[in-house]
VMD Tcl script that builds the backbone (N, CA, C; Angstrom):
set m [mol new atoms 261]
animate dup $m
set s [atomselect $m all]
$s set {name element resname resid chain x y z} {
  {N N UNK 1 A 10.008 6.416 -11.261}
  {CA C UNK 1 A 8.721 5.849 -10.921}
  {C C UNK 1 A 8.054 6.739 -9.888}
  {N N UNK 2 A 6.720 6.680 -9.844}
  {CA C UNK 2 A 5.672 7.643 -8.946}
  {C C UNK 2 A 4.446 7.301 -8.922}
  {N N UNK 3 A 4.236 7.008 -7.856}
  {CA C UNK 3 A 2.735 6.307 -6.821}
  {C C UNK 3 A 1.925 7.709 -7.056}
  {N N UNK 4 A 1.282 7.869 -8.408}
  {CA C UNK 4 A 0.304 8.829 -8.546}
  {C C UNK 4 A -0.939 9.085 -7.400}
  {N N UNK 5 A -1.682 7.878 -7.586}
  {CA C UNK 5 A -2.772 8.112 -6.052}
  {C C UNK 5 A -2.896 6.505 -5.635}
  {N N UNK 6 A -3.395 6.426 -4.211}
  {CA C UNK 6 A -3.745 4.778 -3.641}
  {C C UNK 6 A -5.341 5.286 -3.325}
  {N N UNK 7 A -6.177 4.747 -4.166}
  {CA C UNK 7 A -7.701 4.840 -4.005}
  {C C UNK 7 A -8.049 3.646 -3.896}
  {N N UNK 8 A -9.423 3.725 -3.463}
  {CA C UNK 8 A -10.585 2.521 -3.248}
  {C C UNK 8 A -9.826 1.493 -1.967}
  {N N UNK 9 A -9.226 2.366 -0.881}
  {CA C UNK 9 A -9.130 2.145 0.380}
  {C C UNK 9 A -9.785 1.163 0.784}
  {N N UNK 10 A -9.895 -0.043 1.048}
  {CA C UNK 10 A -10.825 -0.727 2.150}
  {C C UNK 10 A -10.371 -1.704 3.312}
  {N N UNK 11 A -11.167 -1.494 3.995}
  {CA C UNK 11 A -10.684 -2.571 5.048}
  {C C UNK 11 A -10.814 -4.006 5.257}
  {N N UNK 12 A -9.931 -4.898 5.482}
  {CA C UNK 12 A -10.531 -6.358 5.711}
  {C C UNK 12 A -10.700 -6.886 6.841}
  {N N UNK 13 A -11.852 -7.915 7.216}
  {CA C UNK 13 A -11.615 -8.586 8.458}
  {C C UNK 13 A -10.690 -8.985 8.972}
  {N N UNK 14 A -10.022 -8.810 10.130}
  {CA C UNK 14 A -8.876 -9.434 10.408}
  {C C UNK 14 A -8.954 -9.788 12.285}
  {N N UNK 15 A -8.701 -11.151 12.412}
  {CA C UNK 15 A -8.864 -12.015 13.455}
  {C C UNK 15 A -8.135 -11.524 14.686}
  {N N UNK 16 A -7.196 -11.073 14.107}
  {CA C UNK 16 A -6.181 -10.054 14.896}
  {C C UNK 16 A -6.486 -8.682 15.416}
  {N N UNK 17 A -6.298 -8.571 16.427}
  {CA C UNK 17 A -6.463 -6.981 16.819}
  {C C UNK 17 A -4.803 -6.289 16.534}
  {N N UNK 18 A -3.882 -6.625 16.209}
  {CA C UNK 18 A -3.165 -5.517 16.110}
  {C C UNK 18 A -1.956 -5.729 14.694}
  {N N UNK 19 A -3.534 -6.299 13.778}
  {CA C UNK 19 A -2.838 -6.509 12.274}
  {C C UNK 19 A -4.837 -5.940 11.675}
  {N N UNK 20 A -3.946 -4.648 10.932}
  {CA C UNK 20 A -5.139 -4.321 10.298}
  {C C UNK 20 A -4.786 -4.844 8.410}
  {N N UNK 21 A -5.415 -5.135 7.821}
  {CA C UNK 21 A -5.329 -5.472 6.403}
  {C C UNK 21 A -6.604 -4.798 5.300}
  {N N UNK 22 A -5.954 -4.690 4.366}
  {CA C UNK 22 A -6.424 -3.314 3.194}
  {C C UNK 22 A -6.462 -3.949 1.922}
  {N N UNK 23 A -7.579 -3.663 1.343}
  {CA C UNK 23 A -6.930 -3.838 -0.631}
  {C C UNK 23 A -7.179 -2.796 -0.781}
  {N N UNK 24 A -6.646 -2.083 -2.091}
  {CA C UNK 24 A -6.930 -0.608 -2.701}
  {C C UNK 24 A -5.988 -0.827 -4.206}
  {N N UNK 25 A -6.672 0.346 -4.922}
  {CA C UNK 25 A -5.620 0.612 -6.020}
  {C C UNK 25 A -4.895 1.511 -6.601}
  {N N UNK 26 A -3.485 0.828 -6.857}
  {CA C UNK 26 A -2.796 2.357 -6.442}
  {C C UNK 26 A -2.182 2.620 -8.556}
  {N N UNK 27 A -2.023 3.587 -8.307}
  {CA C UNK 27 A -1.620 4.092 -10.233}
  {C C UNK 27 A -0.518 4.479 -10.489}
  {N N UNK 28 A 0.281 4.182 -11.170}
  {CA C UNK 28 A 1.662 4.309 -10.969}
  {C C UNK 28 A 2.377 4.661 -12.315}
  {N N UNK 29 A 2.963 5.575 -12.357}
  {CA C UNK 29 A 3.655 6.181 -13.371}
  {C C UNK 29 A 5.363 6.150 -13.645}
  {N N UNK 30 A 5.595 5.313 -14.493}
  {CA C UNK 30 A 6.848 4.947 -15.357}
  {C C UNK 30 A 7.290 6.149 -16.449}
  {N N UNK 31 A 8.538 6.841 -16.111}
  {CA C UNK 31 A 9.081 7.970 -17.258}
  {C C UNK 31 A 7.911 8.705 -17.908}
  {N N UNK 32 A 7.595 8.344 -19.400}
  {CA C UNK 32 A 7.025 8.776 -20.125}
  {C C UNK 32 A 5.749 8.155 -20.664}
  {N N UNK 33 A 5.453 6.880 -20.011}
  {CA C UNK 33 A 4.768 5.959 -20.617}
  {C C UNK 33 A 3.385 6.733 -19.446}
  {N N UNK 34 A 1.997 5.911 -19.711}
  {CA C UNK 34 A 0.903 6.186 -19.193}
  {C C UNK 34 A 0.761 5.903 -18.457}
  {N N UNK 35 A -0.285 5.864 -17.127}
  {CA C UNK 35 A -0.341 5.469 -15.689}
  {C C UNK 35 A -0.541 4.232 -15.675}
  {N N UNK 36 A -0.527 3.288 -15.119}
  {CA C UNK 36 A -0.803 2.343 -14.953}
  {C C UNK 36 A -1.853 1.644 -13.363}
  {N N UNK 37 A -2.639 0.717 -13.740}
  {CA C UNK 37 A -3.409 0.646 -12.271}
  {C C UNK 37 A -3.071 -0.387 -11.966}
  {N N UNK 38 A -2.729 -0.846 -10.464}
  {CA C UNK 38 A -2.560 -1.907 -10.266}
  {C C UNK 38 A -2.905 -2.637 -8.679}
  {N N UNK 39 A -3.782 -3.780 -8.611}
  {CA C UNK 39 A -4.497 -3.889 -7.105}
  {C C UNK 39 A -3.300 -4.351 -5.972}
  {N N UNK 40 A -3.519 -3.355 -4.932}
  {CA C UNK 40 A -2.666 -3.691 -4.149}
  {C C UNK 40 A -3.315 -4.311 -2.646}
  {N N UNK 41 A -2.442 -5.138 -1.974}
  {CA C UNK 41 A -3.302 -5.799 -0.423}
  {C C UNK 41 A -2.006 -5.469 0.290}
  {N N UNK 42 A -2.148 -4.336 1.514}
  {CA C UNK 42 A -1.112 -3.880 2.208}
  {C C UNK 42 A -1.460 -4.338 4.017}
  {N N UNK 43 A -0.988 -4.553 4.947}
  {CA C UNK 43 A -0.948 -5.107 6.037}
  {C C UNK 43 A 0.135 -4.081 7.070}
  {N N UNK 44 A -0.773 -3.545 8.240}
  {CA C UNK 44 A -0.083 -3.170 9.183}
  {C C UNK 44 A -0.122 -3.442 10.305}
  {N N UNK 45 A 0.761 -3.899 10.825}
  {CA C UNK 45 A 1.042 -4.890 12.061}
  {C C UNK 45 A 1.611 -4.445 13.070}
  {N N UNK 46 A 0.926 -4.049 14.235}
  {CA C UNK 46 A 1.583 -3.235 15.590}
  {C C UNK 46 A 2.590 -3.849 15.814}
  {N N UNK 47 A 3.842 -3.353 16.581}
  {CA C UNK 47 A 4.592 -4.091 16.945}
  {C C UNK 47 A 5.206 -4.053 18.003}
  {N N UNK 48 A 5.694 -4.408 19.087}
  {CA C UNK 48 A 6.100 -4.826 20.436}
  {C C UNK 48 A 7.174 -2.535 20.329}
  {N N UNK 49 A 7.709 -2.256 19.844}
  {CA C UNK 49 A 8.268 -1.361 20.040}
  {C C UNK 49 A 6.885 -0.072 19.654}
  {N N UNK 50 A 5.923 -0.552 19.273}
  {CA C UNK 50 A 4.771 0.680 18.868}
  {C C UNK 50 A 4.664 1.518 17.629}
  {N N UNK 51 A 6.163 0.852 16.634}
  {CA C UNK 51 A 6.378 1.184 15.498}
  {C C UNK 51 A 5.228 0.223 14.404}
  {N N UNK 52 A 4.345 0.974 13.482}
  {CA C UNK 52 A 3.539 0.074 12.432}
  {C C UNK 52 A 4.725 -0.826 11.881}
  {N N UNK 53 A 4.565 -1.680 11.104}
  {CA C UNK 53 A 5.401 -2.440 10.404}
  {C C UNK 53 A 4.532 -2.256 8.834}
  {N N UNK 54 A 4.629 -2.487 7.996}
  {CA C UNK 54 A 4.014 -2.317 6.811}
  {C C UNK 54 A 4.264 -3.029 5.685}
  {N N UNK 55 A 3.750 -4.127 4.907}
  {CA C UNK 55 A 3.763 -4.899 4.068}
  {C C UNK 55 A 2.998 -4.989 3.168}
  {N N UNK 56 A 3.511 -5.092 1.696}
  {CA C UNK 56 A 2.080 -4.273 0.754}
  {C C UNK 56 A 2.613 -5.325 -0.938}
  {N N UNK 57 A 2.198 -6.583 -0.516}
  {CA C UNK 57 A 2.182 -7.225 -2.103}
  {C C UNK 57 A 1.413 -7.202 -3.196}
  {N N UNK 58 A 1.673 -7.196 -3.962}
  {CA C UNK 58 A 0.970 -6.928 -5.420}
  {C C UNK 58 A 0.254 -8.146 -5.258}
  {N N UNK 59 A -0.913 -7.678 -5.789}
  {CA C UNK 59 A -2.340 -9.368 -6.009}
  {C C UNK 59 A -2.044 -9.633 -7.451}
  {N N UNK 60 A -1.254 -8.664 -8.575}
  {CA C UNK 60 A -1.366 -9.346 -9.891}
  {C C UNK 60 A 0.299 -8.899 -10.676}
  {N N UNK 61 A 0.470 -9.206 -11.420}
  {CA C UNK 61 A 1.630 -9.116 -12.337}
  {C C UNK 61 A 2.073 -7.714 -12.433}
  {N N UNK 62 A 2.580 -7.194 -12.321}
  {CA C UNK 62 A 2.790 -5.989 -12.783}
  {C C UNK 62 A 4.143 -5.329 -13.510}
  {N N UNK 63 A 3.605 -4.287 -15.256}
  {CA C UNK 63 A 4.588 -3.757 -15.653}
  {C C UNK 63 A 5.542 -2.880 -15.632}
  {N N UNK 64 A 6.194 -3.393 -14.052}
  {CA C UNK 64 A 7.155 -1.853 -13.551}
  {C C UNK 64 A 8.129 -2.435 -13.034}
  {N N UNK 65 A 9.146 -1.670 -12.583}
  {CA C UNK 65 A 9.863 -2.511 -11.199}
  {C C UNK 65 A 9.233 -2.762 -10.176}
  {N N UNK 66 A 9.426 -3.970 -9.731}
  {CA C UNK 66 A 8.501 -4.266 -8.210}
  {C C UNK 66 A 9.145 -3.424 -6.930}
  {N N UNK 67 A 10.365 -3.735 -7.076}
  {CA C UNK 67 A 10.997 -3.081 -5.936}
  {C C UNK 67 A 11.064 -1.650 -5.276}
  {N N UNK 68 A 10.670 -0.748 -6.658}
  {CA C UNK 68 A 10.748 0.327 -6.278}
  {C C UNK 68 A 9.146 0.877 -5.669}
  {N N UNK 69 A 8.289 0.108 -6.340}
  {CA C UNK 69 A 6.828 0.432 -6.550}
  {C C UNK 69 A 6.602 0.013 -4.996}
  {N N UNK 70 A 7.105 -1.015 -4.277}
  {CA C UNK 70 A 6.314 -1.558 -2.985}
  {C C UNK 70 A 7.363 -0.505 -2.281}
  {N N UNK 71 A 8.591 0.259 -1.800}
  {CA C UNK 71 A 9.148 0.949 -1.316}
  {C C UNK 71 A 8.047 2.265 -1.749}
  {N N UNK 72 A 7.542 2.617 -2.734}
  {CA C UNK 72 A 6.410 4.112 -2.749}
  {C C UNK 72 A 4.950 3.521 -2.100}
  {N N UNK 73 A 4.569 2.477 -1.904}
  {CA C UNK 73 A 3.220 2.026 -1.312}
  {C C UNK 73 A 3.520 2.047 -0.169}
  {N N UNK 74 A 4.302 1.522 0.365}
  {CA C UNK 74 A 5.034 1.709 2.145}
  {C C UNK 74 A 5.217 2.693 2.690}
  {N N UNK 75 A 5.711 3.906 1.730}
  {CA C UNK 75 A 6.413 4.863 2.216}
  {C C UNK 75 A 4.676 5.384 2.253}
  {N N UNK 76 A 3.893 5.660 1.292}
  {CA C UNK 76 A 2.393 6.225 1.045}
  {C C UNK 76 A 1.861 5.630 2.380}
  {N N UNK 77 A 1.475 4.816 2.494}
  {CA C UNK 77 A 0.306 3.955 3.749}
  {C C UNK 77 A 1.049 4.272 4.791}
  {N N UNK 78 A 2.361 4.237 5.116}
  {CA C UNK 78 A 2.798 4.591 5.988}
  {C C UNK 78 A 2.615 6.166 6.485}
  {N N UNK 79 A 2.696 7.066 5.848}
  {CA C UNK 79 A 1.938 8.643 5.851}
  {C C UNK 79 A 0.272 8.771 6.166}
  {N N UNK 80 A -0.295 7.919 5.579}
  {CA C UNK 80 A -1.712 7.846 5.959}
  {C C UNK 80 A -2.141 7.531 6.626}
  {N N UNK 81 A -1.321 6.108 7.221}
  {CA C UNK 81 A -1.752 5.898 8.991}
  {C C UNK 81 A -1.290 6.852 10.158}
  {N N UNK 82 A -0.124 7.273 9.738}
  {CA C UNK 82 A 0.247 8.532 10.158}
  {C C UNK 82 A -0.284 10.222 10.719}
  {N N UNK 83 A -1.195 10.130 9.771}
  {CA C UNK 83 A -2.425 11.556 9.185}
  {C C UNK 83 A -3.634 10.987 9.870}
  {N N UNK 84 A -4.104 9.722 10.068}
  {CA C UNK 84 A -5.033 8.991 10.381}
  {C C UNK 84 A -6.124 9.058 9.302}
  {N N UNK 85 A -5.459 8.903 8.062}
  {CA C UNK 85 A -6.737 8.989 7.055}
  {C C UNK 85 A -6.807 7.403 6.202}
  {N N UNK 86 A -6.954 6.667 7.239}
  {CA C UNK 86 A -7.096 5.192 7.139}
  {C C UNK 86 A -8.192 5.019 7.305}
  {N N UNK 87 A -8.820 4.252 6.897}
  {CA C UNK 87 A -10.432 3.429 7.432}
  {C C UNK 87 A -10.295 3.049 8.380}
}
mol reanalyze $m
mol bondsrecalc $m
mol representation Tube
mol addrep $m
């Protein structure tokens, strides 16, 4: 499995100052089969040690493994807040 790209970045209101929240969509590629798109809502949450925390559930069904797909969205958003190429 492979988190081809996470586009259409956006930001959501959030009541919280040190929980930012996102939808975007990320495309994801299984062996041999075609990409697939699928909407994702990911959440990063400061935390008492200064480490992001990062949480990223699927908004719809999706035909892949889940487990591996939210371990490549975590590992992705986690690099981008990183780079600071976050909204």
């Amino acid at each position: 499995m492979q988190l081809i790209t996470l586009n259409d970045i956006a930001l959501q209101d959030s009541p919280f100052h040190y929980r930012r929240s996102f939808n975007a969509t990320g495309r994801f590629a299984v062996g041999n089969q075609n990409p697939v798109a699928a909407t994702v809502e990911f959440v990063i949450e400061g935390s008492a040690t200064g480490r992001p925390r990062v949480s990223a559930p699927f908004t719809e069904r999706v035909p892949f493994p889940l487990v591996p797909a939210l371990r490549l969205v975590k590992e992705r958003v986690t690099q981008l807040e990183h780079d600071g190429q976050l909204p």
